[in-house]
C-alpha positions, 0 to 999 in steps of 0.5 A: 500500500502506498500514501496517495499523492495530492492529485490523487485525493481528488479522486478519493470518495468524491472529492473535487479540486485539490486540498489547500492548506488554506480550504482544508478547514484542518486546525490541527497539525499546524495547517491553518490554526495551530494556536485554536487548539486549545480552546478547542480542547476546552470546548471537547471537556466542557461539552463532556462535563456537561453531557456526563452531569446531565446523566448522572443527574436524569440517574439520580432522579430515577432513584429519589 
């Protein structure tokens, strides 16, 4: 197996044109935003803590 060029990614599942750094729409491994990560990981965590409160919660209320 070989890693496909990036001409050949075009012809991959539909896609058209070629993958720019500048329309990847990737923030992470330095394309286009490598400083957002963070508040990104923040948003992952806090949307985590979130969806885990509101089930420890719905839980809880089947048992009071």
């Amino acid at each position: 197996m070989r890693e496909l060029k990036t001409e050949e990614l075009m012809f991959v599942a539909g896609g058209e044109g070629v993958c720019t750094p500048a329309d990847s729409g990737n923030n992470y491994g330095g394309i286009t935003n490598p400083g957002g990560i963070g508040d990104d990981f923040i948003a992952l965590y806090e949307g985590a803590v979130a969806g885990m409160s509101h089930v420890i919660e719905r839980v809880a209320s089947v048992f009071d």
